[in-house]
MDTraj code that builds the backbone (N, CA, C; nanometers):
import mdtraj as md
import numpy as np

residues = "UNK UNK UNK UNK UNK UNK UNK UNK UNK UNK UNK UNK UNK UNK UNK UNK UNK UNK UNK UNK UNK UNK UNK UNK UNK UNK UNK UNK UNK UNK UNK UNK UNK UNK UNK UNK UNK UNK UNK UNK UNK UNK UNK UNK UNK UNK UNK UNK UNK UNK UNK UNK UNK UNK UNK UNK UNK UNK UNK UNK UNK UNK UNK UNK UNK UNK UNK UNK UNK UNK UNK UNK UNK UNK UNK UNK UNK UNK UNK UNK UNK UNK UNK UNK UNK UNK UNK UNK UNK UNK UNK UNK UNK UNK UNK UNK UNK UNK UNK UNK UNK UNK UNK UNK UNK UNK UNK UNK UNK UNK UNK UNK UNK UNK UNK UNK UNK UNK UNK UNK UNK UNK UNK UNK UNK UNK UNK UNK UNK UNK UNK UNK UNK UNK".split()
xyz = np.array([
    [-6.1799, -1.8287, 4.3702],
    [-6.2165, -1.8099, 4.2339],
    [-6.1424, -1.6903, 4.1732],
    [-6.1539, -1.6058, 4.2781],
    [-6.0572, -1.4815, 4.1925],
    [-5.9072, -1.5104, 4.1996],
    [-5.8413, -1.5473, 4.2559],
    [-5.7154, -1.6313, 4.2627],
    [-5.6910, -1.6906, 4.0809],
    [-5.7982, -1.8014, 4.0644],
    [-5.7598, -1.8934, 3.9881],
    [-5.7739, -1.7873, 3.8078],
    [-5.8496, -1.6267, 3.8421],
    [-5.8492, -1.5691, 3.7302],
    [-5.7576, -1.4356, 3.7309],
    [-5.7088, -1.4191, 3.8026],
    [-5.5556, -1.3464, 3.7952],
    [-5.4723, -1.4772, 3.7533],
    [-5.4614, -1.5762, 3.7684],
    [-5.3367, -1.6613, 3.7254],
    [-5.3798, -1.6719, 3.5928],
    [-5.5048, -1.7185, 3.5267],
    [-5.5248, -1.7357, 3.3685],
    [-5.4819, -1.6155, 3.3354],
    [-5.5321, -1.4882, 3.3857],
    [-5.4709, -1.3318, 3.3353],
    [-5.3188, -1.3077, 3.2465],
    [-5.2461, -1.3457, 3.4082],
    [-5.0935, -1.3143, 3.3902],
    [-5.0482, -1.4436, 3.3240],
    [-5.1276, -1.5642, 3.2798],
    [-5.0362, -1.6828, 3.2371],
    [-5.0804, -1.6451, 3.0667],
    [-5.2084, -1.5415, 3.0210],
    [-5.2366, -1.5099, 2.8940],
    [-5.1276, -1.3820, 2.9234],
    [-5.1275, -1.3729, 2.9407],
    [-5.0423, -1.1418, 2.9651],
    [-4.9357, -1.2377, 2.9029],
    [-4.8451, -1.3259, 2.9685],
    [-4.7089, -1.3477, 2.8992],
    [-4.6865, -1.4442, 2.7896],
    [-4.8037, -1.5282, 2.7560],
    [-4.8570, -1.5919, 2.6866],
    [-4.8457, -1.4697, 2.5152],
    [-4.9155, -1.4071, 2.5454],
    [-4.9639, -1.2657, 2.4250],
    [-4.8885, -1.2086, 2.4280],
    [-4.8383, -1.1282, 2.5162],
    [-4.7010, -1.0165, 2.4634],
    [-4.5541, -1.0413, 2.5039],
    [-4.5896, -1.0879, 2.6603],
    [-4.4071, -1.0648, 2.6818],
    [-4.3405, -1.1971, 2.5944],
    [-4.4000, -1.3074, 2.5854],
    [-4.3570, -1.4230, 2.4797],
    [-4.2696, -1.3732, 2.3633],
    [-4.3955, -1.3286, 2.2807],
    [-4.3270, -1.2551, 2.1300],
    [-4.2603, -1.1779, 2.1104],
    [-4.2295, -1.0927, 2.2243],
    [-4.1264, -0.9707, 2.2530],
    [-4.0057, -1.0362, 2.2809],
    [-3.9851, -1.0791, 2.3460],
    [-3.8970, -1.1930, 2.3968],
    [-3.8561, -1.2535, 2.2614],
    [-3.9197, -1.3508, 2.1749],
    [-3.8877, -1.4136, 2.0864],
    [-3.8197, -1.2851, 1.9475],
    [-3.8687, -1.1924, 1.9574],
    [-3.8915, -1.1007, 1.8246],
    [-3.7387, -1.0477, 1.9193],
    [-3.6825, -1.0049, 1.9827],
    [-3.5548, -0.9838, 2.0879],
    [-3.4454, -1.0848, 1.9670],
    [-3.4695, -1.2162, 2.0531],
    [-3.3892, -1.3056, 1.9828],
    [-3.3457, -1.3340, 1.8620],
    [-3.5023, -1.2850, 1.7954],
    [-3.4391, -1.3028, 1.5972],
    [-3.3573, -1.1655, 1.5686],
    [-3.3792, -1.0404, 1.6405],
    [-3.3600, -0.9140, 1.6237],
    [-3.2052, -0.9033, 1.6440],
    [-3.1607, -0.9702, 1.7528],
    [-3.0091, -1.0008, 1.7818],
    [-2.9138, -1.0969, 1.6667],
    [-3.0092, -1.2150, 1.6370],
    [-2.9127, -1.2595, 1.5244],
    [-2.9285, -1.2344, 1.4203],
    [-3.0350, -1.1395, 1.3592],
    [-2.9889, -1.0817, 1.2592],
    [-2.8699, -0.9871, 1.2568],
    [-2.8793, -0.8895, 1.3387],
    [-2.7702, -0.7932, 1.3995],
    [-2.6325, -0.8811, 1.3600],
    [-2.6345, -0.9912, 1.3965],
    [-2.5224, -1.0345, 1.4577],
    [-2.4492, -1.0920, 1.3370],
    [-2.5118, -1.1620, 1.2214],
    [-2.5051, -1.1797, 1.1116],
    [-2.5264, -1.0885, 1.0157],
    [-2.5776, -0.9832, 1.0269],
    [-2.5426, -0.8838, 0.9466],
    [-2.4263, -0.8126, 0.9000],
    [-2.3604, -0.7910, 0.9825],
    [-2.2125, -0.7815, 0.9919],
    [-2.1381, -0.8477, 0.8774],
    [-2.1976, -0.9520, 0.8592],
    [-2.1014, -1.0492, 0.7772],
    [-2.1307, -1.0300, 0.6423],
    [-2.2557, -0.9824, 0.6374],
    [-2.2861, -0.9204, 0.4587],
    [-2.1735, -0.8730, 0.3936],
    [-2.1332, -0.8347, 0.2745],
    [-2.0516, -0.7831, 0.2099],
    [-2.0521, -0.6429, 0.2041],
    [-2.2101, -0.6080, 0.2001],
    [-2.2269, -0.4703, 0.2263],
    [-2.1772, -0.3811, 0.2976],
    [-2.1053, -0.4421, 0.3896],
    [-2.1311, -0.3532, 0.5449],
    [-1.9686, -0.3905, 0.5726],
    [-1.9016, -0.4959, 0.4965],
    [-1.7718, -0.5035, 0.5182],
    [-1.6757, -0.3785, 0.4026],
    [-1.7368, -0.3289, 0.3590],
    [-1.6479, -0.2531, 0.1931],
    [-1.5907, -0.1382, 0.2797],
    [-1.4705, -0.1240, 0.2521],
    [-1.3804, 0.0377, 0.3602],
    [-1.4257, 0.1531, 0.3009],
    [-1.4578, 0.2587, 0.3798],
    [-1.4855, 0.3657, 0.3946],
    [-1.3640, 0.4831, 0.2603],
    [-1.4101, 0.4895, 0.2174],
    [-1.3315, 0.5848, 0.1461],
    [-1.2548, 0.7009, 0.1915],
    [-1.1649, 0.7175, 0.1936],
    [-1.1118, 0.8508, 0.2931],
    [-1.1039, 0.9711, 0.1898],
    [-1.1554, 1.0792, 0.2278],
    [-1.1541, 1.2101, 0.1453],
    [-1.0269, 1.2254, 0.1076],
    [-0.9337, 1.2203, 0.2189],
    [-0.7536, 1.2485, 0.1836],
    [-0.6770, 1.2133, 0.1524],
    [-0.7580, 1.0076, 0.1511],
    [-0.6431, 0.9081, 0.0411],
    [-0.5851, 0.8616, 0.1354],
    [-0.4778, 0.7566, 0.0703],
    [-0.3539, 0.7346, 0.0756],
    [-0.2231, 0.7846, 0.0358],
    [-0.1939, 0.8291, 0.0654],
    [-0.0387, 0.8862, -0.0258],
    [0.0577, 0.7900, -0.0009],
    [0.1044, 0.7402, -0.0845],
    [0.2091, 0.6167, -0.1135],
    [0.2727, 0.6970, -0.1917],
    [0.4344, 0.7148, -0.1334],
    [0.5497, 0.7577, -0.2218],
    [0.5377, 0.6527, -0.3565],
    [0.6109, 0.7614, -0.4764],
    [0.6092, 0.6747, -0.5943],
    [0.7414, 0.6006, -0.5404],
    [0.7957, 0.5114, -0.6803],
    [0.9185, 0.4996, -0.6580],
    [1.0421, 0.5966, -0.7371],
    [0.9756, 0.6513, -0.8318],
    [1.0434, 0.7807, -0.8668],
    [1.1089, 0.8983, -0.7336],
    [1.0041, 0.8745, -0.6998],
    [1.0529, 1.0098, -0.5621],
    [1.1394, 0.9535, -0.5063],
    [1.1369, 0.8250, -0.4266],
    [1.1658, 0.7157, -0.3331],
    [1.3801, 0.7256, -0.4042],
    [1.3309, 0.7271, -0.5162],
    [1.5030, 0.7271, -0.6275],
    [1.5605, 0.8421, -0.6084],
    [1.4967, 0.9007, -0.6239],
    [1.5168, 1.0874, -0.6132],
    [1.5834, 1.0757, -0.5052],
    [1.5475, 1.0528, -0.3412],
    [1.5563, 1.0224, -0.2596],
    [1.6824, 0.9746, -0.2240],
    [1.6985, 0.8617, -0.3091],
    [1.8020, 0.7617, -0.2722],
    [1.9623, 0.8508, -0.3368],
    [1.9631, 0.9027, -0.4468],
    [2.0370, 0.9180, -0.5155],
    [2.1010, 1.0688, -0.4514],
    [1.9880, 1.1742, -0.3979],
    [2.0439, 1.2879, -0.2968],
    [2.0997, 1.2124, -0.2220],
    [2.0551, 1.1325, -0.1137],
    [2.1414, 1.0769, -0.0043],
    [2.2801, 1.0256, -0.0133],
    [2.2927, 0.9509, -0.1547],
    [2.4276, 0.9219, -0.1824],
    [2.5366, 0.9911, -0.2451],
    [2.4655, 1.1262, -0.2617],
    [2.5023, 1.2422, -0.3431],
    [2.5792, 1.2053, -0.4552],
    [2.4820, 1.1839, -0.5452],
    [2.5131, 1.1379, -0.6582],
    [2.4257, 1.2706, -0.7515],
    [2.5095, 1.3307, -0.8143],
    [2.4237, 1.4987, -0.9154],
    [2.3809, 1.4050, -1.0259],
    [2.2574, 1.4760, -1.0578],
    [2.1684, 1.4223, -1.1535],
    [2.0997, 1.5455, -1.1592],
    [2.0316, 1.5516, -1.2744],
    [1.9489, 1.6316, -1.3643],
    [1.8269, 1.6246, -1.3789],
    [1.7816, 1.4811, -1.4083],
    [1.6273, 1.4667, -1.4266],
    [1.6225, 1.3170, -1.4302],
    [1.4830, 1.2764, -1.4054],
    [1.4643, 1.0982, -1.3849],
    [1.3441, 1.1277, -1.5222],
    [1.3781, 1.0049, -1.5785],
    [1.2424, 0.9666, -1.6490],
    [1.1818, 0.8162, -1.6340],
    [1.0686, 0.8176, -1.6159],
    [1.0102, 0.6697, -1.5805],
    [0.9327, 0.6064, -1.7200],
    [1.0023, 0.4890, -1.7610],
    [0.9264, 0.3955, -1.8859],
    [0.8375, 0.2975, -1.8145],
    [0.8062, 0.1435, -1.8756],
    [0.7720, 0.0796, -1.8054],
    [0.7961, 0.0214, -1.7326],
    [0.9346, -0.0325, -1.7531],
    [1.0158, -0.0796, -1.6386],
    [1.1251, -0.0631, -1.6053],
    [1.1667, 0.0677, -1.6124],
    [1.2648, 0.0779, -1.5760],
    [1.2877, 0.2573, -1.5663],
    [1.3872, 0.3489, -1.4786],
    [1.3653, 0.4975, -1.4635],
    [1.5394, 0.5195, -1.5431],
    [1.4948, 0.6286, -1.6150],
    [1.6620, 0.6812, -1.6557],
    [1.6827, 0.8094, -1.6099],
    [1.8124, 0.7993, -1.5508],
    [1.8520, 0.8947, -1.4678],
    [1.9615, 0.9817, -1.5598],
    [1.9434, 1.1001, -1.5825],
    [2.0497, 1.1773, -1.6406],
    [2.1658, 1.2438, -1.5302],
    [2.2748, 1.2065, -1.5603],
    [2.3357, 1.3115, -1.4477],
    [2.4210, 1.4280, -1.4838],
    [2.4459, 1.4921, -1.4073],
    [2.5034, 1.6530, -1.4950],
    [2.6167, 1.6381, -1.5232],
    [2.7078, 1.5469, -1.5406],
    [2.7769, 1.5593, -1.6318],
    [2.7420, 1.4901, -1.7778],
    [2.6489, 1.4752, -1.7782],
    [2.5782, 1.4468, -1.9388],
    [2.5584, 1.2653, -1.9342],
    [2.5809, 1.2035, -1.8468],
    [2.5423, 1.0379, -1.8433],
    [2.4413, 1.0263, -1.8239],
    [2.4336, 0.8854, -1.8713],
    [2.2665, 0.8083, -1.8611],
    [2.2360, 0.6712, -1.7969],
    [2.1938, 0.6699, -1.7177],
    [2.1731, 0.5597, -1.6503],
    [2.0232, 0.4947, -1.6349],
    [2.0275, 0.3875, -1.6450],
    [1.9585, 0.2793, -1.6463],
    [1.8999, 0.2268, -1.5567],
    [1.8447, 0.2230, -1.4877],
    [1.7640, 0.1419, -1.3078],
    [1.6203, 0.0949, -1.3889],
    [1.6473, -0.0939, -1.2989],
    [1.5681, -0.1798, -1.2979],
    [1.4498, -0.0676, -1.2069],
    [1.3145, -0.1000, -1.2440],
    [1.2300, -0.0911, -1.1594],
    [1.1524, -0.1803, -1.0654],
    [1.2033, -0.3528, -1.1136],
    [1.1798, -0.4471, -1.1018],
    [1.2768, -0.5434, -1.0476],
    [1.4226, -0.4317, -0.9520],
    [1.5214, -0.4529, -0.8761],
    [1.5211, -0.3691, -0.7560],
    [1.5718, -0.4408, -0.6459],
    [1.6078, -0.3482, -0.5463],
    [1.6883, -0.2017, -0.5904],
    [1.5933, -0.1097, -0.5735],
    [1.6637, 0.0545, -0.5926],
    [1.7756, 0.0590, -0.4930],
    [1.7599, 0.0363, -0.3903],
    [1.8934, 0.0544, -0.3168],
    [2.0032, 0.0335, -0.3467],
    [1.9887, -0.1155, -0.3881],
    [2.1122, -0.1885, -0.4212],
    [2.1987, -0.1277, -0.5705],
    [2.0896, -0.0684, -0.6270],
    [2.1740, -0.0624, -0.7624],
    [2.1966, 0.1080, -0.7646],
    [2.1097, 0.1763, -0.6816],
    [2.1882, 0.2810, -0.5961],
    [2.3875, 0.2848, -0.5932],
    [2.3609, 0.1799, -0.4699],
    [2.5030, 0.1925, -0.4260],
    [2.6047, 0.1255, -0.5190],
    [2.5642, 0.0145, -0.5761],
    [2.6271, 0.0326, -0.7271],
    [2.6574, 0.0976, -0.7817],
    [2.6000, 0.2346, -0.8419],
    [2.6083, 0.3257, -0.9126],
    [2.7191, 0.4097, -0.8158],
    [2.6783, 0.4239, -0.7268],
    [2.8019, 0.5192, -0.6289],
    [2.9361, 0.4456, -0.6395],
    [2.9643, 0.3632, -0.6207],
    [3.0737, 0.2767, -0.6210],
    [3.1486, 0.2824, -0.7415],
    [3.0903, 0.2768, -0.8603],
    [3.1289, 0.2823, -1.0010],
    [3.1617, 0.4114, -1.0120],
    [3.1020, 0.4820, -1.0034],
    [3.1524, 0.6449, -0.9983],
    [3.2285, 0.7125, -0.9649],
    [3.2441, 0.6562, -0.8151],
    [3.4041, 0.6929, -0.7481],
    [3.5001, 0.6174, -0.7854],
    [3.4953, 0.5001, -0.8539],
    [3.5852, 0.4220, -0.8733],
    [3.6586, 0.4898, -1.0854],
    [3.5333, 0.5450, -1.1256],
    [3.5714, 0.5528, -1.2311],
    [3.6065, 0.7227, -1.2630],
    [3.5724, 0.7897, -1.1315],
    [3.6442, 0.9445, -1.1226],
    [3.7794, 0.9479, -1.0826],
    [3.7944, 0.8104, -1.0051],
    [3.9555, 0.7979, -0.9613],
    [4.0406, 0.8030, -1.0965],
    [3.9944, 0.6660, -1.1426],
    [4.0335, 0.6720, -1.2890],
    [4.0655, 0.7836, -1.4369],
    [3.9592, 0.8542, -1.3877],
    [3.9172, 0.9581, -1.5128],
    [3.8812, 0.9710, -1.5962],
    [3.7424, 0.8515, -1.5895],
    [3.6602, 0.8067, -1.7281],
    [3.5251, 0.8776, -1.6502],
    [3.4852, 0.8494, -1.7428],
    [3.3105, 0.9949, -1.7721],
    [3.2097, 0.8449, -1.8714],
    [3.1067, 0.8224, -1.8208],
    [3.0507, 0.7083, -1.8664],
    [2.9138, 0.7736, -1.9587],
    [2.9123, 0.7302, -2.1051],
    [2.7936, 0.7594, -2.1768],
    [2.6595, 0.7119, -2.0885],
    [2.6614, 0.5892, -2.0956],
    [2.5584, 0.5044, -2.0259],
    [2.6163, 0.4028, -1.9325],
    [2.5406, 0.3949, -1.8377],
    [2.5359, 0.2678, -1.7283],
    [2.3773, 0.2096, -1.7620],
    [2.3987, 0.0718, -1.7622],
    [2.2485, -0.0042, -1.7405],
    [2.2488, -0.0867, -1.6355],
    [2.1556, -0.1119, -1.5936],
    [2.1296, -0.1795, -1.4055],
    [2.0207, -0.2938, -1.4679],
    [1.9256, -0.2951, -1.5700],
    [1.8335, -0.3317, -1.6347],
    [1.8916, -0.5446, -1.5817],
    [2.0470, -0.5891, -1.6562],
    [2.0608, -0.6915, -1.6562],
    [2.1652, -0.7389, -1.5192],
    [2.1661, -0.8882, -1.5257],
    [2.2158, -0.8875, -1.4263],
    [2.3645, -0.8617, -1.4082],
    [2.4186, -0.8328, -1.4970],
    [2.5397, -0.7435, -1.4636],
    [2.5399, -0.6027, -1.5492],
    [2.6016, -0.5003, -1.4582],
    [2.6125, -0.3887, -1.5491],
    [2.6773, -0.3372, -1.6653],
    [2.5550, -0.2829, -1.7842],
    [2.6529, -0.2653, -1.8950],
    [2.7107, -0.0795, -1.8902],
    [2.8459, -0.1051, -1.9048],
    [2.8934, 0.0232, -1.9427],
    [2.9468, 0.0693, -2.0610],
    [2.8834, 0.2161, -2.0875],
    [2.9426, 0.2485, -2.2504],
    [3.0413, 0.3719, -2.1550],
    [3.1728, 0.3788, -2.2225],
    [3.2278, 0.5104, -2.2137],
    [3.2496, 0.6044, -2.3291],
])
top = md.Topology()
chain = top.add_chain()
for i, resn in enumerate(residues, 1):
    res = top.add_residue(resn, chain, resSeq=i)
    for name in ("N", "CA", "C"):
        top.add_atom(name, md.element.get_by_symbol(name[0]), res)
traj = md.Trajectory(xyz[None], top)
């Protein structure tokens, strides 16, 4: 007889608690697990220090020391940066073109037109071929 009321005991004991613990486990995990996927909890962390992404102003700046090309000052419109250079020219760069390319353009024209001994008002890079004023 006492046999058969330890077994009703422990078959209520897991019956009443360890059951629902067990079950309350399982919902507790997939919420967890799906939570994650909220939108809330996906948004990036803001960093105090940013990003710093070179402009493309600098990036020109950049390009134009390297090819040592003297210039004076850049100014940036909407689409496009004008480059003054010290001997009093004005140049024109797409912003909405490879800078490199019209970089070495510009170098090329320069040596080609110092050989010469022309001094250029304006260069434009803007179209697809370059306009020159002398």
């Amino acid at each position: 007889m006492r046999t058969r009321k330890l077994k009703r005991k422990s078959k209520s004991f897991f019956i009443r608690i360890i059951f629902p613990v067990f079950i309350l486990l399982i919902l507790l995990t997939f919420l967890f697990y799906n939570l994650s996927t909220f939108s809330i909890f996906n948004q990036s962390i803001v960093s105090p220090l940013g990003r710093i992404k070179p402009s493309q102003a600098s990036r020109l700046d950049g390009l134009l020391k390297k090819a040592n090309i003297p210039f004076s000052s850049i100014t940036s419109s909407a689409d496009s940066y004008t480059v003054v250079l010290s001997d009093g020219g004005q140049v024109i760069v797409s912003s909405k073109k490879d800078l490199g390319v019209q970089i070495s353009s510009l170098q090329l024209m320069l040596n080609r037109l110092t050989i010469e001994g022309k001094r250029i008002k304006s260069l434009d890079f803007r179209f697809d071929k370059p306009i020159i004023n002398f």
